[in-house]
C-alpha positions in Angstrom: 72.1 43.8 -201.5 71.1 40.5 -199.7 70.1 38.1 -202.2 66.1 37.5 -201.9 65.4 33.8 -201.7 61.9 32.2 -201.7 62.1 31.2 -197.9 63.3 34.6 -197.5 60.6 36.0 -199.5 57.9 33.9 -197.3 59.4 35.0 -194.3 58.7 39.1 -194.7 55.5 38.6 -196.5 54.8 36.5 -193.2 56.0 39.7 -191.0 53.6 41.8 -193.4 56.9 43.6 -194.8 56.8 42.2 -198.2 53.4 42.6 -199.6 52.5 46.1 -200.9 51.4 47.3 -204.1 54.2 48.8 -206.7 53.2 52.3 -207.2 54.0 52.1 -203.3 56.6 52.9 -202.2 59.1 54.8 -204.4 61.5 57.5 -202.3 62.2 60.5 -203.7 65.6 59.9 -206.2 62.8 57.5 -207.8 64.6 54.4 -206.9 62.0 51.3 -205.3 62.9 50.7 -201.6 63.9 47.4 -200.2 60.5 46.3 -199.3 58.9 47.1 -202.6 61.4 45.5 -204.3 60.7 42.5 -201.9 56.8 42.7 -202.8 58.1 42.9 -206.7 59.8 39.5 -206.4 57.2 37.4 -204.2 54.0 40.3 -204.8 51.2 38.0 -202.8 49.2 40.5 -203.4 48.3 40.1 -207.3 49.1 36.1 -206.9 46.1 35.0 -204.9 42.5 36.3 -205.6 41.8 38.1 -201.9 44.7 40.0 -199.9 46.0 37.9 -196.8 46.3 39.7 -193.8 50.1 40.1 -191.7 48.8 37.6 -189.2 47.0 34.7 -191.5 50.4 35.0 -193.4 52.1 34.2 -189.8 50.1 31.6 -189.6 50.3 30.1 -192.7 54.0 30.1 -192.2 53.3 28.4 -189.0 51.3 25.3 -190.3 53.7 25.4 -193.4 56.5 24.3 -191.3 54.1 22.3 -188.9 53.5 19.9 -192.0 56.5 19.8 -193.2 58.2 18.9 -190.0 55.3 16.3 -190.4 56.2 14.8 -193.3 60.0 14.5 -192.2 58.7 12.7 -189.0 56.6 10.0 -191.4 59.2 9.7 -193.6 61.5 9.1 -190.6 59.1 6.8 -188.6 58.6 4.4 -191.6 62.4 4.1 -192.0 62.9 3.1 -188.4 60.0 0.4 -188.4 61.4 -1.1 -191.1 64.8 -1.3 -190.1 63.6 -2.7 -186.4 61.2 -4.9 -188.8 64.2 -6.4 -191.1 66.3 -6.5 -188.6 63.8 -9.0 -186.3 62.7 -11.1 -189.5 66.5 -11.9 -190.3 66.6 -13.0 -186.2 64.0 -15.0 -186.2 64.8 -16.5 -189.5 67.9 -17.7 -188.8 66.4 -19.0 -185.4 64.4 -20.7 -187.3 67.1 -23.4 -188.9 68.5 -23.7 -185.0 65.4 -24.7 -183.9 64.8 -27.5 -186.6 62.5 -30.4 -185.3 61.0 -28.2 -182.7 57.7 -27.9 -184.4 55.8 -26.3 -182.0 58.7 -23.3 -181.6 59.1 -23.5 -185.2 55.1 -22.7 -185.9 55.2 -20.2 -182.9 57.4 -18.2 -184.7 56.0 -18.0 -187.9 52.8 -16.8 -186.2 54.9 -14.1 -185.1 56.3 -13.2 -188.0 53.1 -13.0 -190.0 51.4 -10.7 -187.4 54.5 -8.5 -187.0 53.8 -8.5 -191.1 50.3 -7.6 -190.4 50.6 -5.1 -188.0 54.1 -3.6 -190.8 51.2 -3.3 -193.3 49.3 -1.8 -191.5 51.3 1.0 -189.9 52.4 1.5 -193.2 49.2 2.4 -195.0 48.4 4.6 -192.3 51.6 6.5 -192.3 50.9 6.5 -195.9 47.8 8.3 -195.1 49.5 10.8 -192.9 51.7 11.5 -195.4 49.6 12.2 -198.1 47.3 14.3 -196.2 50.8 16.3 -195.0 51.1 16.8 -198.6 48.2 18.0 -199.6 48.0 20.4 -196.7 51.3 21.8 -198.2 49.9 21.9 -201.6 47.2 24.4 -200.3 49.1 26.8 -198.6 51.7 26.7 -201.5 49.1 27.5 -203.7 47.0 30.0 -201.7 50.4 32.0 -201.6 51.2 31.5 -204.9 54.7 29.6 -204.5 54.0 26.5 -206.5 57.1 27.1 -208.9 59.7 27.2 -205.8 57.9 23.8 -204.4 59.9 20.3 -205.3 57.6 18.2 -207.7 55.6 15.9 -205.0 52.4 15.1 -207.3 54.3 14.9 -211.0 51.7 15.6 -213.9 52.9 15.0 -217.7 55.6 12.3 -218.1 57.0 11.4 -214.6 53.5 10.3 -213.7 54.3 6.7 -215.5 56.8 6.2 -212.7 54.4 4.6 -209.2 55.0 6.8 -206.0 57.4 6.0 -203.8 54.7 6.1 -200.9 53.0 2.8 -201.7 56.6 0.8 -201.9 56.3 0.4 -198.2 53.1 -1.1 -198.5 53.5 -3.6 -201.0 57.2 -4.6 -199.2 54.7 -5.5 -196.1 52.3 -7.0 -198.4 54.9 -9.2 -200.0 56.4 -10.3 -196.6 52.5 -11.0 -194.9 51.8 -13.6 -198.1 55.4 -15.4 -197.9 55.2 -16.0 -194.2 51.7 -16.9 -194.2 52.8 -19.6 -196.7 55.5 -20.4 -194.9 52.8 -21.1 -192.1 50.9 -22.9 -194.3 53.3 -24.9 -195.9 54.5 -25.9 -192.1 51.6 -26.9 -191.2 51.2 -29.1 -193.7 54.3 -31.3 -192.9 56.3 -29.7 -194.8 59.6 -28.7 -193.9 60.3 -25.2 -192.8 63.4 -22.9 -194.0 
């Protein structure tokens, strides 16, 4: 007997094979056949309050994966910009103590720096927005199928709700680095010297 796994179980009651009643069903030695025992495990039927139909279950399925892919993609994108975004502050930093006495490159390139900041915080609070809608898109199909208790935790409740999301640590990273160059700036400006 093929083990029946919650993806599994998602995938027939998608096809419409899963999701029958249990006094449906039973062959003639009495024994439950495959698919009843399939609706037993993941029975959609008595989890939601109004049956789904074969086809809204395909496309719930659909959007299902849709978000999640989604979410990977945010996840993904905000990696990348900040790697590209490290990787040009270091550059331009260390320019920076070649160019010494140059103060007009010097200044140039702290303006750069603070709006590649600027435009960092920003892309980040909108992926963050992305991703929190990706999540809460999730959160309703999960729970208009009735698979919350296969779902990883995403929004904790009790005790590891102390801990901050993970989602705003992009933000405040670009938030940090927009107020230390723009006093960098600032601090340039005012005759001071540079890094």
């Amino acid at each position: 007997m093929i083990p029946i796994t919650p993806t599994r179980c998602l995938r027939r009651a998608a096809a419409g094979l899963a999701v029958r009643f249990v006094h449906a069903g039973i062959e003639a030695s009495g024994r439950p056949r495959a698919a009843t025992r399939a609706s037993l495990w993941c029975n959609f039927v008595e989890m939601t309050t109004r049956q789904i139909t074969p086809s809204e279950k395909r496309t719930l399925l659909a959007l299902f994966a849709q978000h999640w892919e989604n979410a990977r993609h945010i996840k993904n994108e905000r990696l990348s910009f900040t790697n590209i975004y490290a990787l040009v502050s270091a550059g331009i930093l260390s320019l920076l103590h070649a160019v010494r006495g140059e103060i007009l490159l010097e200044i140039s390139l702290l303006v750069f720096l603070l709006a590649f900041s600027g435009i960092g915080l920003l892309t980040s609070l909108r992926l963050k927005a992305e991703l929190e809608e990706c999540l809460r898109c999730i959160g309703r199909i999960v729970a208009q199928t009735g698979l919350e208790e296969f779902m990883p935790v995403v929004d904790s409740r009790g005790s590891l709700t102390r801990y901050p999301k993970f989602r705003w640590l992009f933000p405040v990273f670009y938030s940090i680095c927009t107020v230390g160059f723009l006093i960098l700036l600032v601090f340039r400006l005012a005759g001071g010297r540079g890094p």
